[in-house]
Every structure is written in structure tokens, then in C-alpha cells.
C-alpha positions as CSV (number, residue, x, y, z in Angstrom):
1,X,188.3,124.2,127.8
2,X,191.5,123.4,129.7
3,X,191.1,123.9,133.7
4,X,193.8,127.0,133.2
5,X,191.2,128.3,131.1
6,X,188.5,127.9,133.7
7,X,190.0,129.1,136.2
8,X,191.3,132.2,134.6
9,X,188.0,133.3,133.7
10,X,186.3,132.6,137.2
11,X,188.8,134.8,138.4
12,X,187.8,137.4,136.0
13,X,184.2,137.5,136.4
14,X,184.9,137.1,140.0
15,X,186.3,140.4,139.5
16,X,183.2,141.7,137.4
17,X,180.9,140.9,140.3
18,X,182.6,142.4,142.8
19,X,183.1,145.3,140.7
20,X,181.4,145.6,137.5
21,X,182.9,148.6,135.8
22,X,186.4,146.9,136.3
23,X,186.4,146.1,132.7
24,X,185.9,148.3,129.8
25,X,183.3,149.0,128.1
26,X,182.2,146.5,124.5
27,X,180.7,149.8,122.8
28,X,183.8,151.4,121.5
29,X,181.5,154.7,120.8
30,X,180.8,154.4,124.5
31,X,176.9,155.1,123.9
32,X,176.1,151.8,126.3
33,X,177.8,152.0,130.0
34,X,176.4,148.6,130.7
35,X,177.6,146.1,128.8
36,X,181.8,145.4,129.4
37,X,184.4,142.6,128.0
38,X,186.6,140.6,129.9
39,X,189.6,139.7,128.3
40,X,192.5,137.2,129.2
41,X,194.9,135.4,127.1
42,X,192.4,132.2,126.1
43,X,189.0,134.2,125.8
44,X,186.6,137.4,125.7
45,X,183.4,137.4,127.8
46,X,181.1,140.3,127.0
47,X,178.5,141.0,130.0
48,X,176.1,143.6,130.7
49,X,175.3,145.3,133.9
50,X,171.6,144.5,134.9
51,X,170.1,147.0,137.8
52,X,167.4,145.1,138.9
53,X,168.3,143.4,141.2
54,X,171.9,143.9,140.4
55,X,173.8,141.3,138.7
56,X,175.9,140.6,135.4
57,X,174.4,138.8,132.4
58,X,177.0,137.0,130.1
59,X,175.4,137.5,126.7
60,X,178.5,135.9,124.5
61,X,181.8,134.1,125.1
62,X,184.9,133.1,122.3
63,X,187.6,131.1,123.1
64,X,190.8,132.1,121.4
């Protein structure tokens, strides 16, 4: 992964830790609130929303 890359996806989840339901939701029937995708150009990260104690869990990641 190119340092572009990195970079653009630290931004990203950056953004998803600050604010979590930034990004929209994986479940395209919209039955699971919790777990979002990032997208940028060179990659999709899919993360859920954990409540106790809040924080993001990145469960999968594909580089384009």
C-alpha cells in the first residue's frame, strides 16, 4: 500500500471516530445501524459501531 493510500484511509477512519455514522451503512436493507463502509478511490473499509465502551471495529478491508 502506497503512503497516498495510507494516508487517505487514516483520514477516513479519523473521520469514523470522530463521528461514526458519517459513513453509510454496509447493510443495504438497512436492518444493522452498526456496521458502515468507508470508501475512497484505492479501498473500502467496513467497520461496526461497538457501544461498550464506544469504539469502531474494522472487521474487513479490499484494496482496489
Amino acid at each position: 500500500m502506497t503512503a497516498d493510500i495510507r494516508k487517505r484511509l487514516h483520514i477516513a477512519v479519523q473521520q469514523a471516530e470522530s463521528d461514526p455514522l458519517s459513513w453509510p451503512q454496509a447493510d443495504r436493507y438497512d436492518l444493522d445501524t452498526t456496521v458502515r463502509v468507508i470508501t475512497t478511490a484505492d479501498a473500502i473499509v467496513h467497520y461496526a459501531i461497538l457501544p461498550e465502551p464506544p469504539h469502531l471495529w474494522v472487521f474487513a478491508a479490499l484494496l482496489l
